[in-house]
VEXDREN-2710 file (C-alpha; in Angstrom, 1 decimal):
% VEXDREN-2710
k/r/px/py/pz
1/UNK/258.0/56.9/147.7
2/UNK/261.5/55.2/148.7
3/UNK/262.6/56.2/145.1
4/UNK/261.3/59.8/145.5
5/UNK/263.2/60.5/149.3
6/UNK/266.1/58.6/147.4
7/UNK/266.5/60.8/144.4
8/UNK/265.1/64.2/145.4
9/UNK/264.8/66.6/147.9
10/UNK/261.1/67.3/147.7
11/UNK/258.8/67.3/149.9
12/UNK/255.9/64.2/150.0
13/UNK/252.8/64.4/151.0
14/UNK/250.3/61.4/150.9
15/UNK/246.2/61.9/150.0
16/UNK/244.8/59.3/151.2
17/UNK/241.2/58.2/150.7
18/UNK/239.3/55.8/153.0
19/UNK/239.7/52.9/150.7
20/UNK/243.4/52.9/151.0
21/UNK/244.5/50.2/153.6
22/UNK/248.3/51.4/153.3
23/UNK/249.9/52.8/156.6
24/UNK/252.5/55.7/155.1
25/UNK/255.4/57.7/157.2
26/UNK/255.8/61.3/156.5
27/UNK/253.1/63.9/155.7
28/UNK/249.6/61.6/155.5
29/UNK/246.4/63.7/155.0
30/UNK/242.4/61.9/154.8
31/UNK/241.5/63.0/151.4
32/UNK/238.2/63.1/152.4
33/UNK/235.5/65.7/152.5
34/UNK/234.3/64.7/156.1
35/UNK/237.9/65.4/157.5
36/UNK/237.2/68.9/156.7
37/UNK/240.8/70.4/157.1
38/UNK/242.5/68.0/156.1
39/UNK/240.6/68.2/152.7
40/UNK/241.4/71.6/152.6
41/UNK/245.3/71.2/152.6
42/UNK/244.9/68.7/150.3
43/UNK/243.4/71.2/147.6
44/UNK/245.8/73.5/148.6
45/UNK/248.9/70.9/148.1
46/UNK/246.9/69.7/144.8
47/UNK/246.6/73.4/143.5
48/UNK/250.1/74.3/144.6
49/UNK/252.5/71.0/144.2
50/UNK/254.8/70.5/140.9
51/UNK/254.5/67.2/140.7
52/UNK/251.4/65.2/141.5
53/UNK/251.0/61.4/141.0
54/UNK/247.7/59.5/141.1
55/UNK/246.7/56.0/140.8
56/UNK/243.2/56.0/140.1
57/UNK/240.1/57.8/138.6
58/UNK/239.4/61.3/140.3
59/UNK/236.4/63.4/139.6
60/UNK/238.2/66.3/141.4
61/UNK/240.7/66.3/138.9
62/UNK/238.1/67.6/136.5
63/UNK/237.4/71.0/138.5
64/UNK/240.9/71.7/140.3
65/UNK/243.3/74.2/139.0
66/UNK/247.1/72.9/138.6
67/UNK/249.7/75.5/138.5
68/UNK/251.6/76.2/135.3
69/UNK/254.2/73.0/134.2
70/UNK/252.8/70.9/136.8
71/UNK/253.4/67.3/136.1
72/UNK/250.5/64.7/136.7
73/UNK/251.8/61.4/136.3
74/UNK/249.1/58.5/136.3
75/UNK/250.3/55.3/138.3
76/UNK/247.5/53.1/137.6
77/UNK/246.3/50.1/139.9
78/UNK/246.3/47.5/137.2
79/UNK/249.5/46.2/135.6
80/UNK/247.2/44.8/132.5
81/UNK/243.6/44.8/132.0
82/UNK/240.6/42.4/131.1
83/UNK/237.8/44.2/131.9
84/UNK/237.3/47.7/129.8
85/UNK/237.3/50.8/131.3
86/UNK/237.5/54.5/131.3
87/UNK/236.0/55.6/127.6
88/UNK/235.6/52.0/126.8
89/UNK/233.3/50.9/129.1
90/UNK/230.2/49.9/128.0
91/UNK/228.1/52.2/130.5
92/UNK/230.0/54.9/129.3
93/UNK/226.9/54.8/126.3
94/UNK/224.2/55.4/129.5
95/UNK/226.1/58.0/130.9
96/UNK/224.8/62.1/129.9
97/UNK/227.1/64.4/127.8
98/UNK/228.1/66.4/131.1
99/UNK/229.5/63.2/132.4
100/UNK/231.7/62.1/129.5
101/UNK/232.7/65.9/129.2
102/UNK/233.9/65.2/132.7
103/UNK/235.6/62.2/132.0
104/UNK/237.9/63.5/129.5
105/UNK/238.7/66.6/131.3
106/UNK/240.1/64.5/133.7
107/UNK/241.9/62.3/131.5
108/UNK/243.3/65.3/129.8
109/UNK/244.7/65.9/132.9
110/UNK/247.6/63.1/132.6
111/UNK/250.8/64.0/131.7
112/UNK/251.9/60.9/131.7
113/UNK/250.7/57.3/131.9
114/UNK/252.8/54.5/132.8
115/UNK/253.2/51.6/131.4
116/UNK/254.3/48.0/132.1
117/UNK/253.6/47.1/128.4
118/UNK/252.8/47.9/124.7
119/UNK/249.8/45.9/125.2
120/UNK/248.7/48.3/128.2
121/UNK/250.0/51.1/126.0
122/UNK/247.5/50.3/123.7
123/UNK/244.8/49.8/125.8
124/UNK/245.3/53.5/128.1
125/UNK/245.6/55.1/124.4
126/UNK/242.0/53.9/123.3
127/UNK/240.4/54.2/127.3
128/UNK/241.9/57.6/127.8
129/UNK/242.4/59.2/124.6
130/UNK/245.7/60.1/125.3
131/UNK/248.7/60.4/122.9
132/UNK/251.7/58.8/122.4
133/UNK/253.4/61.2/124.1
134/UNK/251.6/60.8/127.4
135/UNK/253.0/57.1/127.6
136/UNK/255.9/57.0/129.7
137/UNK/257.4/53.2/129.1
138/UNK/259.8/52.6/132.5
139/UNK/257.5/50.1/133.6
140/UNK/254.9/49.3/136.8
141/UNK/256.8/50.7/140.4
142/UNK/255.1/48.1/142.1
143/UNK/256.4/45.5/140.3
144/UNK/259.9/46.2/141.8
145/UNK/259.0/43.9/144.8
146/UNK/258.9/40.8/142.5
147/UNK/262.7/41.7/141.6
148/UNK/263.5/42.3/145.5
149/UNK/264.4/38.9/147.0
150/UNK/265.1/40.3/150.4
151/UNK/261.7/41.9/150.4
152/UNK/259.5/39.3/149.3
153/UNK/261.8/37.1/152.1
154/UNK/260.8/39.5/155.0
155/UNK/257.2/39.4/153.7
156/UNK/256.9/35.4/153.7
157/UNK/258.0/35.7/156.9
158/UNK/255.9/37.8/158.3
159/UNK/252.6/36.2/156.8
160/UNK/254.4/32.9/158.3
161/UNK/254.4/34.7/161.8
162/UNK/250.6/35.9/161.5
163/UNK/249.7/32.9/159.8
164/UNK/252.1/29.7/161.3
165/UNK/250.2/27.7/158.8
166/UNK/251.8/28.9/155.8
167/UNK/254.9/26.8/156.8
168/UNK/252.9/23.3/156.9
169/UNK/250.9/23.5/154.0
170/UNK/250.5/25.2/150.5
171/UNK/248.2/28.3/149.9
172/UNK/245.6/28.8/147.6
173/UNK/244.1/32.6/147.5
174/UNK/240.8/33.5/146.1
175/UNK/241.1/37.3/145.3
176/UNK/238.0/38.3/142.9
177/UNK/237.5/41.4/141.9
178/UNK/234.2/43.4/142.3
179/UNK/230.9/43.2/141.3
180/UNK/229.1/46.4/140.7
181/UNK/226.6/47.5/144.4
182/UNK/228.5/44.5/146.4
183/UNK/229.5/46.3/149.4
184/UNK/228.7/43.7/152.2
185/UNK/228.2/40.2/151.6
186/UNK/227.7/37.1/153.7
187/UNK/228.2/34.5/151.2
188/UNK/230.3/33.3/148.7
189/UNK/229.9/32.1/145.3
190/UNK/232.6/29.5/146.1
191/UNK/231.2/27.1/147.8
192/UNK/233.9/27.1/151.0
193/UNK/232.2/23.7/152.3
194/UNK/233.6/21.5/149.4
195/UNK/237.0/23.4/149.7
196/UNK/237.4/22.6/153.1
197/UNK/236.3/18.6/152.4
198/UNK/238.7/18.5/149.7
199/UNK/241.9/20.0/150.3
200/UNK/242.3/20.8/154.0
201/UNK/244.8/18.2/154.5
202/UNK/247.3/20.1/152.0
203/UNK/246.2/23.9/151.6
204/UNK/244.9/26.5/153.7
205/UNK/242.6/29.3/151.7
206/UNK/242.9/32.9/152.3
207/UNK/240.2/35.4/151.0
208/UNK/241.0/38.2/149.5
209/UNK/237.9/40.8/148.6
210/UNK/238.0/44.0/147.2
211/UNK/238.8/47.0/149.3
212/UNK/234.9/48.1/148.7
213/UNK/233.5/44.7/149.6
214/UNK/232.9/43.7/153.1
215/UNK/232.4/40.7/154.3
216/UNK/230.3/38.8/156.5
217/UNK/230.5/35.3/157.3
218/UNK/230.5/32.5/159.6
219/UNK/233.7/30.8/159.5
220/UNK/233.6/27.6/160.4
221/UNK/236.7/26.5/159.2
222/UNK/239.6/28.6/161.3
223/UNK/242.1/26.7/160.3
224/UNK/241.6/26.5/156.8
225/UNK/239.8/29.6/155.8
226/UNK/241.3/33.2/156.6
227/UNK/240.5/36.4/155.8
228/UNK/243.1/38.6/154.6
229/UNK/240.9/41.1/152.9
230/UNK/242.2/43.5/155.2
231/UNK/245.9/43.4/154.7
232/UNK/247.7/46.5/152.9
233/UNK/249.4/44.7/150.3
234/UNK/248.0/42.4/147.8
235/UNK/251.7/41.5/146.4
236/UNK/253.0/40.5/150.0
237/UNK/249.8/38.1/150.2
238/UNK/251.0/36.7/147.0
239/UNK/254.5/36.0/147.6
240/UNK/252.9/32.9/149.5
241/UNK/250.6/31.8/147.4
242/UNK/250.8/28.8/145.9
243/UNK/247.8/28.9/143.5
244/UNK/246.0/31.7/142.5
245/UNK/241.9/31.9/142.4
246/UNK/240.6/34.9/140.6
247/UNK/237.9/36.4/137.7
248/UNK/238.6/39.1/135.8
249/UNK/241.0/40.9/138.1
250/UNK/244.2/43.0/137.6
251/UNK/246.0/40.8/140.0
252/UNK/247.2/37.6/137.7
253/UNK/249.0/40.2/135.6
254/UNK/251.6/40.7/138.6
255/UNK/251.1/37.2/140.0
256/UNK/252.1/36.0/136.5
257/UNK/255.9/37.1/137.4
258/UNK/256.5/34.9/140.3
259/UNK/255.3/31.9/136.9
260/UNK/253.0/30.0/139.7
261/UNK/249.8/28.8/138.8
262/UNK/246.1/30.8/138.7
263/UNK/242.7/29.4/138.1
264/UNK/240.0/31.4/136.6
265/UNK/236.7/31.0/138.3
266/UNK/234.2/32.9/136.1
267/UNK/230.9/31.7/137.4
268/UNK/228.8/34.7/135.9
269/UNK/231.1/35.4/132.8
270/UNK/228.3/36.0/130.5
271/UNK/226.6/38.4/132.8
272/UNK/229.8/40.1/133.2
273/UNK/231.2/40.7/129.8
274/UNK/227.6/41.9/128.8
275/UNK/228.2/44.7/131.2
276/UNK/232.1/45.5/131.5
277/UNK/233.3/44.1/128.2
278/UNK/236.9/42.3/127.7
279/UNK/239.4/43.6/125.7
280/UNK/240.3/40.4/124.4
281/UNK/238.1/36.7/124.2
282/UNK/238.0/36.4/127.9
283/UNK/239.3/32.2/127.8
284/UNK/241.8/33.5/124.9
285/UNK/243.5/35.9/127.6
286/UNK/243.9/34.5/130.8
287/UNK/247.0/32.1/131.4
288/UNK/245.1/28.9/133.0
289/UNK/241.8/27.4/133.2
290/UNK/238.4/28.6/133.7
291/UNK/235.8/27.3/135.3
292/UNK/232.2/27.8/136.2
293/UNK/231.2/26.4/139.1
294/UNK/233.1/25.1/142.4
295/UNK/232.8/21.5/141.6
296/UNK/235.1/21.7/138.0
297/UNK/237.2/24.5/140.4
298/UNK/238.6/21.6/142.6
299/UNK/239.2/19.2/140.2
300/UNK/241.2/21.7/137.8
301/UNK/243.3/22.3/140.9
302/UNK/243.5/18.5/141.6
303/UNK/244.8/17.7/138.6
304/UNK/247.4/20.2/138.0
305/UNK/247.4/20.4/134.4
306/UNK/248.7/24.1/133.9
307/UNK/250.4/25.1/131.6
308/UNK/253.8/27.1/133.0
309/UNK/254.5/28.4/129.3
310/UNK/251.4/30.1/129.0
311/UNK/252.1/31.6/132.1
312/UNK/255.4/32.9/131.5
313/UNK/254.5/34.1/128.1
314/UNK/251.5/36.1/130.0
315/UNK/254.4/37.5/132.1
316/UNK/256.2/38.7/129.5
317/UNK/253.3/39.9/127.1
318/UNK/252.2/42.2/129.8
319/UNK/255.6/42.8/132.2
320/UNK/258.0/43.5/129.2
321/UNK/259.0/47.0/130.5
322/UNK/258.6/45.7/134.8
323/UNK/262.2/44.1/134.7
324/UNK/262.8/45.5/138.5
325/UNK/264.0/49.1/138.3
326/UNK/260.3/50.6/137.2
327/UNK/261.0/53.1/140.4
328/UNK/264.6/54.3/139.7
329/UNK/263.8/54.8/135.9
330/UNK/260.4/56.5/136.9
331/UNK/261.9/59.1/139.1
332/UNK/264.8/59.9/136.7
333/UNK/262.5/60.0/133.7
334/UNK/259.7/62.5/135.5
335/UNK/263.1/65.0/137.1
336/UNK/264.5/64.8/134.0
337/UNK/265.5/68.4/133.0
338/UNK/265.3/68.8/129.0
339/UNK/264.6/65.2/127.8
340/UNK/262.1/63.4/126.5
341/UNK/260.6/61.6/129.3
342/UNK/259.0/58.9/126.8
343/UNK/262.0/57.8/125.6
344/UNK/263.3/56.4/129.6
345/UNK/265.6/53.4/129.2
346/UNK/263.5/50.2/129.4
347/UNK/266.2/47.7/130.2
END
């Protein structure tokens, strides 16, 4: 949005859905039916705007009527991918012919899809049906902040502020993603007793669930376990993190920049390719070791054995078009009067 005020004059206005934990300045409207007119501005801005960027899937998109040469630019929330999705998903075979009608109408309704790699190219060609012409290479916006040393400087510091404990001892974050009908839980399948017993001397652990999960738990470790499940901005959290739990998340693909390590703990993997599907062997993909159980979990961590050129090579694999000025080449590319937008500089 910086990037927008920066190089244009239009004006912004923010949909925002309940799910979003983000706090924006300007124009902010709750794209939700039960905020009645709110949700009726926002068809009106969605039916009248010229350019309209998304970062999700949105069943609307499938009935609303864009005006002529309106641009719809798909942002994405995933840098890379493990898990299938969109017209690859393996439910997609259960689902009725009105449904995958719908499903492409609204695909059909991207413009343009960016990308942060040719391996994401690749995938968003297959998952969307798109064309080559709908990929638009300047790289993932959010990934800016990796570049940004100021801003990842003011973010450590304010996590160190909120969380003093960040200054005495290293972080590990479990961020998972989620599993299909978990909206409140009260337990973990990490077992946070044996965390606690072995590392609380050297690491604090912060949770991190997805924005549909809630959870419910006795903590009975405040000075070792905190939740941060609420806070707007996975990639701040990360900044501090000194290793890196997660599953089959989009997450490592960012964390992979700042080349720290990450821990795959994929204690129902069988279950979960079975329904999702990988694109790619799921121990062949992700840059350090998996594990099945809490137990092989702490002892991975314990003995440190990752290996920092997987990790960079992951990085690169999937960042090859991120290289810090994914915003400034974005906003050029999509005002760009005459050009082929697909052909944006990616250096």
């Amino acid at each position: 949005m910086k990037e927008l005020n920066r190089q244009t004059d239009d004006q912004i206005v923010i949909l925002k859905t309940a799910s979003c934990r983000v706090d924006f300045e300007g124009t902010v409207l709750n794209f939700e039916p039960k905020h009645l007119m709110d949700w009726i501005r926002s068809i009106y801005h969605l039916a009248t705007s010229d350019v309209i960027f998304i970062d999700n899937y949105f069943g609307f998109l499938a009935s609303i009527q864009f005006k002529p040469n309106v641009k719809c630019i798909q942002l994405w929330h995933a840098a890379g991918a493990i898990k299938q999705f969109g017209l690859k998903d393996p439910s997609i075979e259960n689902r009725s012919q009105k449904a995958l009608q719908r499903f492409e109408k609204v695909y059909s309704r991207f413009d343009y899809v960016i990308v942060g790699g040719e391996k994401m190219a690749n995938i968003f060609l297959e998952s969307f049906r798109i064309r080559e012409e709908n990929l638009l290479r300047t790289g993932i916006p959010r990934t800016d902040f990796f570049f940004d040393e100021t801003a990842m400087q003011e973010a450590a510091d304010a996590l160190i502020k909120e969380f003093p404990l960040i200054q005495q001892k290293k972080v590990i974050l479990y961020a998972p993603t989620y599993r299909e009908n978990e909206f409140n839980v009260s337990s973990l399948p990490l077992d946070i007793d044996q965390m606690h017993q072995q590392f609380k001397d050297e690491y604090i652990l912060l949770l991190r669930l997805h924005p549909a999960v809630r959870l419910d738990f006795s903590n009975h470790y405040p000075d070792f376990v905190f939740d941060v499940s609420n806070h707007p901005d996975i990639n701040q959290l990360l900044i501090v993190t000194d290793i890196l739990i997660s599953d089959y998340s989009s997450i490592p693909f960012e964390f992979s920049l700042l080349q720290r390590p990450m821990a795959f703990f994929a204690y129902d993997l069988e279950e979960y390719e079975k329904s999702r599907g990988f694109w790619e062997p799921y121990e062949q993909l992700v840059p350090g070791p998996v594990v099945f159980n809490t137990k092989d979990l702490i002892e991975a961590i314990q003995k440190y054995d990752f290996d920092f050129n997987q990790i960079v090579n992951f990085a690169n694999e999937w960042n090859e078009f991120s290289t810090g000025t994914s915003s400034t080449r974005l906003i050029q590319a999509i005002y760009a009067k005459g050009e082929n937008v697909t052909g944006a500089d990616n250096g």
